[in-house]
Each structure stands twice: as structure tokens, then as C-alpha cells.
N, C-alpha and C positions, 0 to 999 in steps of 0.2 A: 504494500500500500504506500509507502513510506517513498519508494524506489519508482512509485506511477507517476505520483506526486511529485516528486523530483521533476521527473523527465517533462512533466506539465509547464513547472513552471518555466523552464529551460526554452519552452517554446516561443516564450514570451519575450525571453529578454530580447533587449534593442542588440540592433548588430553596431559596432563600431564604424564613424564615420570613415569611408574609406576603405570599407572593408569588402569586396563585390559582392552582391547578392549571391548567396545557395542556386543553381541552376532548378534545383524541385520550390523553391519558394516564387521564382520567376514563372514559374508553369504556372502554381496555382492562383499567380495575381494574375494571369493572364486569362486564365480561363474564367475566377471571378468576376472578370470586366466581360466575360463575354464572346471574346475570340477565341476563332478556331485556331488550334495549336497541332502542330507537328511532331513528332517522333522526339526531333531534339529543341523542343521549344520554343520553337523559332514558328510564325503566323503566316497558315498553308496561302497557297497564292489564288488568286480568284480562279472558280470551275471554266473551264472552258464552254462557247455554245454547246447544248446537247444536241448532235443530232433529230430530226423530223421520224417521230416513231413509224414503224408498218405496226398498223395495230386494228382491231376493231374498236369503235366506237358506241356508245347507245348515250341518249337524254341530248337535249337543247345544250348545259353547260358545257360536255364534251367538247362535242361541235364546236361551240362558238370558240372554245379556248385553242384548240386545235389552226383554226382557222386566224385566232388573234399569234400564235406561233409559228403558221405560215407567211404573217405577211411580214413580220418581224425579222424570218430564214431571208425573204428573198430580198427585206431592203440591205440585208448584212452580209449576204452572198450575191449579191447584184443578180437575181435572174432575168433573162432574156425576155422571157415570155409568159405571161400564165392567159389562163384562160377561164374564167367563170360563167358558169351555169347555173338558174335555178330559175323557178317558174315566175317568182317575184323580187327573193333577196330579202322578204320583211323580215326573216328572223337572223340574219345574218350580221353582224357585228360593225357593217360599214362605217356607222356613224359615230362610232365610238371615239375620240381621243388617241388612245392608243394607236389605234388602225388606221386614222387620220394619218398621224405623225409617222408610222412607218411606210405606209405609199408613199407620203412626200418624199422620205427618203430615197425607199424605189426611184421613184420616179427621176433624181437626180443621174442615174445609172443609164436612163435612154430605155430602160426596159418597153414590151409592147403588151396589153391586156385588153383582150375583148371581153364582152360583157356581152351573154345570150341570155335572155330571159323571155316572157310570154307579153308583158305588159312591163312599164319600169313607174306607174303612178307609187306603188307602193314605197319604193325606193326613192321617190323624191319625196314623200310626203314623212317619212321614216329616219331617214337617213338625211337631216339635213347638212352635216357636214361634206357629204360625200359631193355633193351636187356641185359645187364651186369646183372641187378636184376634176370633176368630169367638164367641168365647160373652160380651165386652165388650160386641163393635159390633152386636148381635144389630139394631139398631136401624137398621145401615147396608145389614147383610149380607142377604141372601136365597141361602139352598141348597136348590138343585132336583135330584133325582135322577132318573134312566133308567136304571135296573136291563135293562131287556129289552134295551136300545141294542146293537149289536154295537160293539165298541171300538174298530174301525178306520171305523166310518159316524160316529159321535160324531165333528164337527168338533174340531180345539184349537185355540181360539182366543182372542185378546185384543182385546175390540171395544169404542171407544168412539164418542164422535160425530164428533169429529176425527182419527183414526188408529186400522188396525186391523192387527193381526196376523194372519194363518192358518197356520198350520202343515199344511203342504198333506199330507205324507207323515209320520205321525206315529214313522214303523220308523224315517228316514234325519232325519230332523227339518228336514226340505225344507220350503220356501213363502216366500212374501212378506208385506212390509209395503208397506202404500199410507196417503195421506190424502185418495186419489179419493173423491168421493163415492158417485158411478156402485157403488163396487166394496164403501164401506159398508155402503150400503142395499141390496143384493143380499146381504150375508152377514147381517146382523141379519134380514132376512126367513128366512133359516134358521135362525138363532139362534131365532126366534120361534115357527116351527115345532116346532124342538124341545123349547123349553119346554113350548108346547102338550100334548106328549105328556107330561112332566114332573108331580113330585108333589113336596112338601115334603119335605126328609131334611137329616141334619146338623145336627140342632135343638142352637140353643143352651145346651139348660139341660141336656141326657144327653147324653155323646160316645159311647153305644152307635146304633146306626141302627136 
């Protein structure tokens, strides 16, 4: 008891001006204040991006996070191209902040993004940040509409050359991301398709259609 006591108090006493700190007492102010610590106490370096999961999907929050992480990849990986599908876009994250600010980034990069949808009222009326981006970049952007489309055949989707989205079930907001190529170039071939059927709408210079 006598010899616990001891060693108690021992912990306390002050160290000598001058004296370097104990490398285990440098750990555990550090790790008191909160930082991540290393092996030899020294403060791990920031994570690198994580790669764009192949994963499946379910619920709206997925979705929209996935998609708030794609546009994040591609202002920081400069992509070329993406391409978005969906019948309307109302539940898609356009108008967010976030999503804002990394297109602009994109967009500094020269990148190209067309936009298919059935109608785009929702997306102006939803999405007010996005609408100014689309009548800026008119340069970047391409909007193609399919009025006749049924809204549940209209894929949603987010397809570039290296990673795509589908949103398989657009009710329960189900589907996968891949960066198979195999699974790329079978959706852009529908994506092409449907352009195909596709006309000009969403013009930059009138926000009426």
C-alpha cells in the first residue's frame, strides 16, 4: 500500500525546468488534446482521398451522399466528362452548397456534362443554385430532354469514364456503383440510346422550356 502510494505520488511531481519531457507523457498530452498519434508519437498525416466505392446502394441519404462524393472525385480528379440522367433530378443534391462549390471547381478543369432528363421544371424550381451554373457554363453544359420518356424507363444515372452510378429503382432509391468497365460501356450505350431519342431543352439564355 505504502509502495502504491509512493509511486502515486511520484507521478505528480513537476519535472525540472529543462528537463525534456518523458516521450509516454508527450503521447498522452497529445492524445488528451485530441490528436491522432502514431506509433512513435509523432501526429499521423492527413488520410488521403478514399477512392469512389463499387458498392450497392438503398435509401434517398445513400444516394444523395454518394453522388455529393462524386462531384467532389471529379472537381479533384479533373474528369472529362460525366453524364447525368434522371426523369426530373428533384431529389438529387444539385442545389446544395456543397455540390455548388464543387462543379465550380469542375468546371474550372474545361470538363463536359450533359444533363438528360424528361422535363427540367423541377430542377429549376428545386434546385435554385444550380440554375445560374447552367446559364454561366452554357459552354460546359448540354441539356437534352425526353418529354414522351415514361419516368420510371428514364434510367438515373451518374456516368463517367471511370465510375458510374445507376440508381436501379428510382421509388426505393436502390442500385449500384461500379468502376467495371464491362458495366460502363453497357450503361453509356443506353445512355446513348436515349439521347438518341433526345432534343435540346433547358436552354441557357430562357429558364422557360
Amino acid at each position: 500500500g505504502l509502495l502504491h502510494h509512493g509511486v502515486e505520488q511520484n507521478q505528480h511531481i513537476a519535472r525540472p525546468v529543462g528537463q525534456p519531457e518523458p516521450p509516454q507523457h508527450r503521447l498522452a498530452r497529445r492524445r488528451l488534446a485530441g490528436g491522432d498519434v502514431g506509433p512513435a508519437g509523432c501526429a499521423d498525416p492527413p488520410h488521403p482521398p478514399q477512392p469512389l466505392p463499387s458498392c450497392r446502394f438503398s435509401g434517398p441519404s445513400e444516394f444523395q451522399q454518394l453522388l455529393r462524393d462524386a462531384f467532389e472525385t471529379a472537381a479533384r480528379e479533373g474528369w472529362k466528362e460525366m453524364v447525368l440522367c434522371d426523369a426530373d433530378f428533384i431529389d438529387w443534391p444539385l442545389g446544395e452548397r456543397a455540390v455548388f462549390e464543387s462543379l465550380n471547381a469542375w468546371a474550372t478543369g474545361g470538363g463536359r456534362l450533359t444533363l438528360l432528363a424528361r422535363r427540367y421544371g423541377a430542377l429549376r424550381q428545386g434546385h435554385a443554385r444550380f440554375v445560374p451554373r447552367r446559364t454561366r457554363c452554357s459552354h460546359l453544359i448540354e441539356a437534352r430532354g425526353c418529354p414522351p420518356a415514361d419516368p420510371l424507363d428514364l434510367p438515373s444515372v451518374l456516368w463517367s469514364p471511370g465510375w458510374m452510378l445507376h440508381r436501379v429503382d428510382p421509388v426505393r432509391s436502390q442500385g449500384v456503383t461500379s468502376a467495371e468497365a464491362e458495366r460502363r460501356v453497357v450503361l453509356r450505350e443506353t445512355l446513348n440510346e436515349w439521347l438518341r431519342q433526345s432534343s435540346p431543352a433547358f436552354p441557357a439564355t430562357t429558364l422557360g422550356l
